[in-house]
mmCIF file of the N, C-alpha and C atoms, coordinates in Angstrom:
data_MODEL
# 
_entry.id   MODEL 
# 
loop_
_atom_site.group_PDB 
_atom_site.id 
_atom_site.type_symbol 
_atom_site.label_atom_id 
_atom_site.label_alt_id 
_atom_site.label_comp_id 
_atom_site.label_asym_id 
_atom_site.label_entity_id 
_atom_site.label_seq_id 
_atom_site.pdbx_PDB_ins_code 
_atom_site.Cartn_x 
_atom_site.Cartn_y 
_atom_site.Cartn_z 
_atom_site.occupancy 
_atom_site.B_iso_or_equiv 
_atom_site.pdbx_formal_charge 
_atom_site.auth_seq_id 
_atom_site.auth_comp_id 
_atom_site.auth_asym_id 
_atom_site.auth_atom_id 
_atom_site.pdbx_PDB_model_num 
ATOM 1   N N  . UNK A 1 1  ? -124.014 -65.659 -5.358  1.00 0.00 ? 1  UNK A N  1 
ATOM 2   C CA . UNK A 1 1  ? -122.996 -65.160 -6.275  1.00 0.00 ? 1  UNK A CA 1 
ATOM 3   C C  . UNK A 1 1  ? -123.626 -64.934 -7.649  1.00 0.00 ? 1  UNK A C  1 
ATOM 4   N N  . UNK A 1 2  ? -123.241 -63.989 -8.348  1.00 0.00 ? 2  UNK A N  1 
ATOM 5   C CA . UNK A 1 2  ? -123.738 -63.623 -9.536  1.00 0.00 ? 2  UNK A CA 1 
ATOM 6   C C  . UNK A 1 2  ? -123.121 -64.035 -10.752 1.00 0.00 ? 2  UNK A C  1 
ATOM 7   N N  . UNK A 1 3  ? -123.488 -65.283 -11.736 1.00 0.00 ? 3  UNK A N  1 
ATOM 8   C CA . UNK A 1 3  ? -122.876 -65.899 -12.654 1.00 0.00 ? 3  UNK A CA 1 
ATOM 9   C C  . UNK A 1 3  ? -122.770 -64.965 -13.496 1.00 0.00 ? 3  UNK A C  1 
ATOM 10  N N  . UNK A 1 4  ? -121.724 -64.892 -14.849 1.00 0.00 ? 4  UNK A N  1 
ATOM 11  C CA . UNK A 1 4  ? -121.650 -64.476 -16.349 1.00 0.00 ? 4  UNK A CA 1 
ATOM 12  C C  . UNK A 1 4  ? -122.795 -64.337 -16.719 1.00 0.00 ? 4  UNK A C  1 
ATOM 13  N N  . UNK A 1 5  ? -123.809 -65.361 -16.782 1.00 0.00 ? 5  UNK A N  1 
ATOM 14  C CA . UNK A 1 5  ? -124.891 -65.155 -17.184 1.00 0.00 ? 5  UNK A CA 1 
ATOM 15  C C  . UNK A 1 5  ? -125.804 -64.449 -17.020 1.00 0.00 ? 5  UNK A C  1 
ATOM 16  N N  . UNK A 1 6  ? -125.661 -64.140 -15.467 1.00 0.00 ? 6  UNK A N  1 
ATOM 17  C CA . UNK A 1 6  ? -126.771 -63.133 -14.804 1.00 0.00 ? 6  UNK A CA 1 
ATOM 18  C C  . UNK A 1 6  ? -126.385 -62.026 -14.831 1.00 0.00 ? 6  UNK A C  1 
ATOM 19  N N  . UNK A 1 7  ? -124.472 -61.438 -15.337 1.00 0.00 ? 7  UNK A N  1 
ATOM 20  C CA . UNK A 1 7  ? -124.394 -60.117 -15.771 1.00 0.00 ? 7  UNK A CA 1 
ATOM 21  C C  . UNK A 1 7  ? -124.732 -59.888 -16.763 1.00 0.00 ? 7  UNK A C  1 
ATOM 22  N N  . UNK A 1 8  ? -125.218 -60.430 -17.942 1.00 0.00 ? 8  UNK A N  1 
ATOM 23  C CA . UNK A 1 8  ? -125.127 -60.837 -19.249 1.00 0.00 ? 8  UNK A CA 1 
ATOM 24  C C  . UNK A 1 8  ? -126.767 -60.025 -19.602 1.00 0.00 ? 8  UNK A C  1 
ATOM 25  N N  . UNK A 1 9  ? -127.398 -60.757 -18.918 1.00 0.00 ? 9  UNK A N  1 
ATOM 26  C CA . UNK A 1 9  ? -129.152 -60.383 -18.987 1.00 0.00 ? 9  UNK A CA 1 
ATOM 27  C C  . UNK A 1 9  ? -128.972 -59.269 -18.118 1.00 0.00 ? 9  UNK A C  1 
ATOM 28  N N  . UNK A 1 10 ? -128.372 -59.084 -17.363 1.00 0.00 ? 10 UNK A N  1 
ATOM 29  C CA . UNK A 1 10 ? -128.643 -57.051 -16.578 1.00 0.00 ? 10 UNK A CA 1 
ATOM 30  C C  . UNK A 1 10 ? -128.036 -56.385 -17.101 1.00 0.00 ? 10 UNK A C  1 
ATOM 31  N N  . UNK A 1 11 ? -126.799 -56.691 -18.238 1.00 0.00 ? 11 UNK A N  1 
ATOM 32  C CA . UNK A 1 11 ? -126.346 -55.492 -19.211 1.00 0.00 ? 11 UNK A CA 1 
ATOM 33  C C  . UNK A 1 11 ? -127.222 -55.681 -19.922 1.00 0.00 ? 11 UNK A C  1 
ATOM 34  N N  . UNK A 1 12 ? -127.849 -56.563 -20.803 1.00 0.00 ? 12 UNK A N  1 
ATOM 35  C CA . UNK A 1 12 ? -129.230 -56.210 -21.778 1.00 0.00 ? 12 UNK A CA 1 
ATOM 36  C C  . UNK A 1 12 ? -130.218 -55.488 -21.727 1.00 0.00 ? 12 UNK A C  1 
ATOM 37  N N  . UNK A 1 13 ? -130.682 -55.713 -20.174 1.00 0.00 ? 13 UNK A N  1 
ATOM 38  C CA . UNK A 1 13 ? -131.945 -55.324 -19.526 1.00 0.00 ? 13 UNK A CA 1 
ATOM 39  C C  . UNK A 1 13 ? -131.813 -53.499 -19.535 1.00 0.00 ? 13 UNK A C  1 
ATOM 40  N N  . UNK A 1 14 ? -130.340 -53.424 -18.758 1.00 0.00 ? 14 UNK A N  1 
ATOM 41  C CA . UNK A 1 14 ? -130.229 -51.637 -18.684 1.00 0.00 ? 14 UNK A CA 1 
ATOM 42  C C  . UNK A 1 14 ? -129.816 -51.621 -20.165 1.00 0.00 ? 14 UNK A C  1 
ATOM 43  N N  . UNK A 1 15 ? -129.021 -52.075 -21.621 1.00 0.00 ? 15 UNK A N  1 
ATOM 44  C CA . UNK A 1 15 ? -129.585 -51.348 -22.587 1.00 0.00 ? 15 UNK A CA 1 
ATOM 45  C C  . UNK A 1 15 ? -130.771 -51.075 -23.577 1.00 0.00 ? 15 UNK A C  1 
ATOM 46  N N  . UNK A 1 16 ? -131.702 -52.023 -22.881 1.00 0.00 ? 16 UNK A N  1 
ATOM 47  C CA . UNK A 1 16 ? -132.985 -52.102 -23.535 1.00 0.00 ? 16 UNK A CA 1 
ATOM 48  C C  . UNK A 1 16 ? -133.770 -50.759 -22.912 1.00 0.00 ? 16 UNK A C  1 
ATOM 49  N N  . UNK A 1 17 ? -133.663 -50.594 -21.073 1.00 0.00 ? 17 UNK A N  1 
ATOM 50  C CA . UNK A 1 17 ? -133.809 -49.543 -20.355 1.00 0.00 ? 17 UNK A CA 1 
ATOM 51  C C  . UNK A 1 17 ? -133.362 -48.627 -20.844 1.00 0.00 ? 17 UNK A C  1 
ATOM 52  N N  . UNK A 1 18 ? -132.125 -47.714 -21.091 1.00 0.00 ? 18 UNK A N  1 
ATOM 53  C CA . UNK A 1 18 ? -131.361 -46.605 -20.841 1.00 0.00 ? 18 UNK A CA 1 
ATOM 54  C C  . UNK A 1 18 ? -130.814 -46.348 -22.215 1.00 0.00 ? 18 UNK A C  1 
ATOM 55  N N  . UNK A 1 19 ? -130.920 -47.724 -22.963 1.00 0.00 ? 19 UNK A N  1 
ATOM 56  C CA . UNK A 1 19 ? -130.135 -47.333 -24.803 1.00 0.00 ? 19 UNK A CA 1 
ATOM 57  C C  . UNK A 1 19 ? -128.573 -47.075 -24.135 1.00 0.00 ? 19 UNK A C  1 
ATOM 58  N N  . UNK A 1 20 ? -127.899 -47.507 -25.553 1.00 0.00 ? 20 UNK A N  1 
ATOM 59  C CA . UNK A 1 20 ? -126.518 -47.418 -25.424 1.00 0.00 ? 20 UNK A CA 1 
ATOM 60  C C  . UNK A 1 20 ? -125.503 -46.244 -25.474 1.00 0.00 ? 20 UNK A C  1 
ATOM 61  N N  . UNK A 1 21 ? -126.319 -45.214 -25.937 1.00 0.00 ? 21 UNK A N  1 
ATOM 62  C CA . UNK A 1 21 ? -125.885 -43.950 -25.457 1.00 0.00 ? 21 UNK A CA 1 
ATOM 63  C C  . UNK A 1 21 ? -125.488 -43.199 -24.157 1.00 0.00 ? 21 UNK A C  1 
ATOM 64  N N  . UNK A 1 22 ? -126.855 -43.655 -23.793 1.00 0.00 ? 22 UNK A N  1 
ATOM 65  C CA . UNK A 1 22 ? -127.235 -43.130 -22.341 1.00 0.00 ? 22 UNK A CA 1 
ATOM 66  C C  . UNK A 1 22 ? -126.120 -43.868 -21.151 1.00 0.00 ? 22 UNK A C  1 
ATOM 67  N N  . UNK A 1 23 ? -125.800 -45.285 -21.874 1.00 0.00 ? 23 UNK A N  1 
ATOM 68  C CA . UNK A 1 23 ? -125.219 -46.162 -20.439 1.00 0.00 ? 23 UNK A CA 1 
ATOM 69  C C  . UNK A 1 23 ? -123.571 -45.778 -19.914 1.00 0.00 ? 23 UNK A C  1 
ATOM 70  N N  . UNK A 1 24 ? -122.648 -45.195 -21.034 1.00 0.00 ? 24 UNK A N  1 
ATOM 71  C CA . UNK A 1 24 ? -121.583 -44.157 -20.421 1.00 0.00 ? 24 UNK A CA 1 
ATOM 72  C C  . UNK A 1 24 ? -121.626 -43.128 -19.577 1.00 0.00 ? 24 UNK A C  1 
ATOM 73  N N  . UNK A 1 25 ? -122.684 -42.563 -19.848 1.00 0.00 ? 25 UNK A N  1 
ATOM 74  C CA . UNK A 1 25 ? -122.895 -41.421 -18.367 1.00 0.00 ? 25 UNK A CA 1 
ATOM 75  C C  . UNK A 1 25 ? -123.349 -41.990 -17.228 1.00 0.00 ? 25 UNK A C  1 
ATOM 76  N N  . UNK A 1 26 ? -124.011 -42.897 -17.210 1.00 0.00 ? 26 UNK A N  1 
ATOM 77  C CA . UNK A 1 26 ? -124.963 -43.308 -16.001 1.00 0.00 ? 26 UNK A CA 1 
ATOM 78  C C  . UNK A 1 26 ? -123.258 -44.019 -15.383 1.00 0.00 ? 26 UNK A C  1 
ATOM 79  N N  . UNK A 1 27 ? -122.577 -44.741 -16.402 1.00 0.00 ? 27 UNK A N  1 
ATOM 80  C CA . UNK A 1 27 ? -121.411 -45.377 -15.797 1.00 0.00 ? 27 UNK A CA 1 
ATOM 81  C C  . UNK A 1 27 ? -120.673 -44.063 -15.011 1.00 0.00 ? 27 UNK A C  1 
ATOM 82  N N  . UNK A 1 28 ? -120.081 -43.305 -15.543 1.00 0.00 ? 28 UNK A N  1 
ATOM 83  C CA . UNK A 1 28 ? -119.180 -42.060 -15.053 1.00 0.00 ? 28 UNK A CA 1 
ATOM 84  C C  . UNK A 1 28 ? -120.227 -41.464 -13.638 1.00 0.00 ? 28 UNK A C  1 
ATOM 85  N N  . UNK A 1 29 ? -121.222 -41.257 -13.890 1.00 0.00 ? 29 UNK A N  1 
ATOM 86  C CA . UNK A 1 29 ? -122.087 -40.664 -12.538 1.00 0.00 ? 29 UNK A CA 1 
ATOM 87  C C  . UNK A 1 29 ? -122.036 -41.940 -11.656 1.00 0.00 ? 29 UNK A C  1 
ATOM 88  N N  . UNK A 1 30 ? -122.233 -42.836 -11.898 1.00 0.00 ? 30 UNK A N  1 
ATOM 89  C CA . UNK A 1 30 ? -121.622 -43.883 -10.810 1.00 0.00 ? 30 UNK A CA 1 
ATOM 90  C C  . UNK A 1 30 ? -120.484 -44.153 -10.195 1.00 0.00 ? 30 UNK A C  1 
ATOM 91  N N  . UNK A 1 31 ? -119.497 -43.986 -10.869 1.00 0.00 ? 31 UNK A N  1 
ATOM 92  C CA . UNK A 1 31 ? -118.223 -44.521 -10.607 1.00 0.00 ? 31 UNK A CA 1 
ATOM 93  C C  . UNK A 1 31 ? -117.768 -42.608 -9.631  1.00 0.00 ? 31 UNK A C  1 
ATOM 94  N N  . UNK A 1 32 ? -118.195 -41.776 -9.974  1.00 0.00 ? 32 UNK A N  1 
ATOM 95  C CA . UNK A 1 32 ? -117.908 -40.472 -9.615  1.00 0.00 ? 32 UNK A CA 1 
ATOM 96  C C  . UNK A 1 32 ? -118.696 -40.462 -7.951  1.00 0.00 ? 32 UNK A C  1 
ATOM 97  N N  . UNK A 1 33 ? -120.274 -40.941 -8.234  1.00 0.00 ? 33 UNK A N  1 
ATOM 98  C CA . UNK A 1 33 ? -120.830 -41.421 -6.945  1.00 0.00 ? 33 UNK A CA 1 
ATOM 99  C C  . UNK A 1 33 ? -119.908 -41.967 -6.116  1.00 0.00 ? 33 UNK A C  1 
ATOM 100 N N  . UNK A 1 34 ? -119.305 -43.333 -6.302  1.00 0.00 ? 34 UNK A N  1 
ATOM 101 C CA . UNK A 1 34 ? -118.530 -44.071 -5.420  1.00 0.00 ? 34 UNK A CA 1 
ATOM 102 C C  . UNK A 1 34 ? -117.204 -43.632 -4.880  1.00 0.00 ? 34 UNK A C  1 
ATOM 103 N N  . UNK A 1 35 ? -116.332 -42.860 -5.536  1.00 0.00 ? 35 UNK A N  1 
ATOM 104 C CA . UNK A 1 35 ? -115.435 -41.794 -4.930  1.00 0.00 ? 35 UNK A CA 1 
ATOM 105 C C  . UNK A 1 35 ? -115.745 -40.983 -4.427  1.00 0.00 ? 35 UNK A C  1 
ATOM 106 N N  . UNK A 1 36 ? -116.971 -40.141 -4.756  1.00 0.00 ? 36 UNK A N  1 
ATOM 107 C CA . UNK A 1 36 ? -117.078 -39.214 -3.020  1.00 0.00 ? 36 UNK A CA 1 
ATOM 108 C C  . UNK A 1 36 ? -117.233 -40.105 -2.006  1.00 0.00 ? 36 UNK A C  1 
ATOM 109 N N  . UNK A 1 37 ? -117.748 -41.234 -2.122  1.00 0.00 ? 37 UNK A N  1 
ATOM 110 C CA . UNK A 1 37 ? -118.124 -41.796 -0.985  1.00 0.00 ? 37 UNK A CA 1 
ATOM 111 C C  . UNK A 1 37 ? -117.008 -42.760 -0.785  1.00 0.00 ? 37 UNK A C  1 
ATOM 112 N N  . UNK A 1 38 ? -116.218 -42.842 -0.939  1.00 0.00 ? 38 UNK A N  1 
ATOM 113 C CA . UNK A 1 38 ? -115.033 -43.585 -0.550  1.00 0.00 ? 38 UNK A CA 1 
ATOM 114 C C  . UNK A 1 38 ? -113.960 -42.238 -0.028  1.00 0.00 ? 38 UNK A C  1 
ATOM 115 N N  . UNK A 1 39 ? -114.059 -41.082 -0.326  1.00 0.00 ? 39 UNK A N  1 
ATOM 116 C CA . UNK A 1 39 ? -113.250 -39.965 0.235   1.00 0.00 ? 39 UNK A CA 1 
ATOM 117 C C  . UNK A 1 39 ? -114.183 -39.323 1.347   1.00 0.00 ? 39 UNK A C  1 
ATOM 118 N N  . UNK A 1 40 ? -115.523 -39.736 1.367   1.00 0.00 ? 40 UNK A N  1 
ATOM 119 C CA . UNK A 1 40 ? -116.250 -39.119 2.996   1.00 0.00 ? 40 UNK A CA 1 
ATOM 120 C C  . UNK A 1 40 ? -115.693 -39.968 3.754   1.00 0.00 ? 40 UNK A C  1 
ATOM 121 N N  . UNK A 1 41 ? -115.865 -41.236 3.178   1.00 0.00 ? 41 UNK A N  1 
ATOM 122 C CA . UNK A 1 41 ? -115.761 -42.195 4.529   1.00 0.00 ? 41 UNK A CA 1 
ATOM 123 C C  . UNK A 1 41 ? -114.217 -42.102 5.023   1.00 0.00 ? 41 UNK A C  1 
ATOM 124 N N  . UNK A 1 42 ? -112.995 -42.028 4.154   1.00 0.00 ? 42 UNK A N  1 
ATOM 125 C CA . UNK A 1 42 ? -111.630 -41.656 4.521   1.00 0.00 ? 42 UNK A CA 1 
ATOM 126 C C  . UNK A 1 42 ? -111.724 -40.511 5.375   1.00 0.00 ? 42 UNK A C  1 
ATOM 127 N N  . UNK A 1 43 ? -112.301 -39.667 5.325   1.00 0.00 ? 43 UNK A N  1 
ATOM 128 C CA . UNK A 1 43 ? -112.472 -38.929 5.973   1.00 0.00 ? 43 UNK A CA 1 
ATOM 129 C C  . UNK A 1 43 ? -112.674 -38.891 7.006   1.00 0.00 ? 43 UNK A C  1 
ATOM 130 N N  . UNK A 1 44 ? -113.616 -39.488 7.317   1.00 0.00 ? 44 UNK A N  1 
ATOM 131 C CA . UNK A 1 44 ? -114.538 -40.402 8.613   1.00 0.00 ? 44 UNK A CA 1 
ATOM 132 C C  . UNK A 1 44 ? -113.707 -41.012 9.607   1.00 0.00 ? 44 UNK A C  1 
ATOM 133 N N  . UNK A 1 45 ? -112.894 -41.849 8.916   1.00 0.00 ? 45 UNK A N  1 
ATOM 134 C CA . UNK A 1 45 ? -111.999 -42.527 9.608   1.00 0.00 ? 45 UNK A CA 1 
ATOM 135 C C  . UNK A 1 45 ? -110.447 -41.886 10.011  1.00 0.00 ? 45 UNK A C  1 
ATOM 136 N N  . UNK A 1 46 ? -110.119 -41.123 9.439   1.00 0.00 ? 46 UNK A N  1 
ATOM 137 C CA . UNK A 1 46 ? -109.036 -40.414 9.323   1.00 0.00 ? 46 UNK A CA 1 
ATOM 138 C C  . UNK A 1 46 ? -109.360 -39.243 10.695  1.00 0.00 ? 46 UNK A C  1 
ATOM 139 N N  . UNK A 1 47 ? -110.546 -38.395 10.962  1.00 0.00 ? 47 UNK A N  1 
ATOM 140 C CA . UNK A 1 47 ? -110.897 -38.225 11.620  1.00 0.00 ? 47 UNK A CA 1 
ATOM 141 C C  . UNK A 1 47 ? -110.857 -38.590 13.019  1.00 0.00 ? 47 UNK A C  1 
ATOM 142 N N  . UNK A 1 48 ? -111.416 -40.452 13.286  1.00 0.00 ? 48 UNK A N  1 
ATOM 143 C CA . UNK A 1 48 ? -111.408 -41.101 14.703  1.00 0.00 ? 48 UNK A CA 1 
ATOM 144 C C  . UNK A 1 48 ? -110.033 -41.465 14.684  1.00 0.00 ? 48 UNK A C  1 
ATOM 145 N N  . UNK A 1 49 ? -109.047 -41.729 13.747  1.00 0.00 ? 49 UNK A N  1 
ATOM 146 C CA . UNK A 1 49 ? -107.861 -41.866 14.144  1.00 0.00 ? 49 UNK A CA 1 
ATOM 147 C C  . UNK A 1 49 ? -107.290 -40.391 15.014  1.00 0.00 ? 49 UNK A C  1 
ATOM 148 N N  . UNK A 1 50 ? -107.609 -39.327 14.399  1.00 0.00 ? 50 UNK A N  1 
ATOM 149 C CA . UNK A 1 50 ? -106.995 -38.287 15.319  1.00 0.00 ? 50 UNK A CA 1 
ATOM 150 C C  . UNK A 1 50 ? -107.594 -38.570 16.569  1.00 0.00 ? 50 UNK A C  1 
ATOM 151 N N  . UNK A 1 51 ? -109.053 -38.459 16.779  1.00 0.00 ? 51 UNK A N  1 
ATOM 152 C CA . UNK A 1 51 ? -109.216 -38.189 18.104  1.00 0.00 ? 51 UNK A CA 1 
ATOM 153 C C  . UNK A 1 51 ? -108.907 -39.634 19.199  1.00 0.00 ? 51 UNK A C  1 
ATOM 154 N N  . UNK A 1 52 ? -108.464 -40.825 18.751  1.00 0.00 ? 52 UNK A N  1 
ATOM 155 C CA . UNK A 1 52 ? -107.977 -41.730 19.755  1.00 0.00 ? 52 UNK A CA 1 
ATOM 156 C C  . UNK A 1 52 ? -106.316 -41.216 20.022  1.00 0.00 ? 52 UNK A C  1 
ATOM 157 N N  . UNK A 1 53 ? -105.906 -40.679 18.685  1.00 0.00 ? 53 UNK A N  1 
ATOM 158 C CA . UNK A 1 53 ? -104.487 -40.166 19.186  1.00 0.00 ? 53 UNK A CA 1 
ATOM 159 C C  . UNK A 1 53 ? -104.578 -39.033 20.422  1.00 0.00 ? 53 UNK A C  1 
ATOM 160 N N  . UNK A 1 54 ? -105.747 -38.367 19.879  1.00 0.00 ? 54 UNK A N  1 
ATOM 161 C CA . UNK A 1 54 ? -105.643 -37.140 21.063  1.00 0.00 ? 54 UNK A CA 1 
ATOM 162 C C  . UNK A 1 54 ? -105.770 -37.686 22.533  1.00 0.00 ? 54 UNK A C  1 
ATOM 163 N N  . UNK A 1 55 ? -106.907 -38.672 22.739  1.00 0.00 ? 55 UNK A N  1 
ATOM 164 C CA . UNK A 1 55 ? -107.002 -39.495 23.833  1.00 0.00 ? 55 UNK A CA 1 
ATOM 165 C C  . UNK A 1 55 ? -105.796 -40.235 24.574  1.00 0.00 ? 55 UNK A C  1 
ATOM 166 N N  . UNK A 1 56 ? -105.439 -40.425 23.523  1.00 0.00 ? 56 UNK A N  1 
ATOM 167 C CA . UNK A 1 56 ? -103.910 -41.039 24.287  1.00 0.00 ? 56 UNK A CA 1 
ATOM 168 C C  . UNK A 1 56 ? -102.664 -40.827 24.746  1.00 0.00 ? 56 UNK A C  1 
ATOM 169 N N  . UNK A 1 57 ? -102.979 -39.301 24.655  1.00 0.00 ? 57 UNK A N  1 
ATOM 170 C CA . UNK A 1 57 ? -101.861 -38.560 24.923  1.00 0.00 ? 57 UNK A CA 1 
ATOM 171 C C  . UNK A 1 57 ? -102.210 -37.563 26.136  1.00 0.00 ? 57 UNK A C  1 
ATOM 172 N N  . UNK A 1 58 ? -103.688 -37.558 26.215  1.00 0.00 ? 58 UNK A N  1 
ATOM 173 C CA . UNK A 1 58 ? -103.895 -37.305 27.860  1.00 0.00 ? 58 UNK A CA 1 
ATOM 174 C C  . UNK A 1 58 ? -103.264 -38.168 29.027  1.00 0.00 ? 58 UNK A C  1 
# 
């Protein structure tokens, strides 16, 4: 598990890395990352739900 503390030194670390400018975009391109990929995978699944419906109606 990851204490306060150990988020504490990896927000430092990426603004010592990336400067505090830079770390709002990298946030938004992340968080934008993780919604496509939470709407492929809905997808994905939304998908095998049809085709067990189709199966079951043979």
């Amino acid at each position: 598990m990851v204490g306060p503390g150990s988020l504490l030194l990896i927000a430092g670390v990426a603004v010592l890395i990336f400067g505090p400018k830079k770390l709002p975009e990298l946030g938004k391109a992340a968080g934008n990352t993780l919604r496509e990929f939470k709407n492929a995978t809905k997808g994905l699944v939304d998908d095998d739900e049809d085709e067990k419906k189709k199966e079951g109606n043979k």
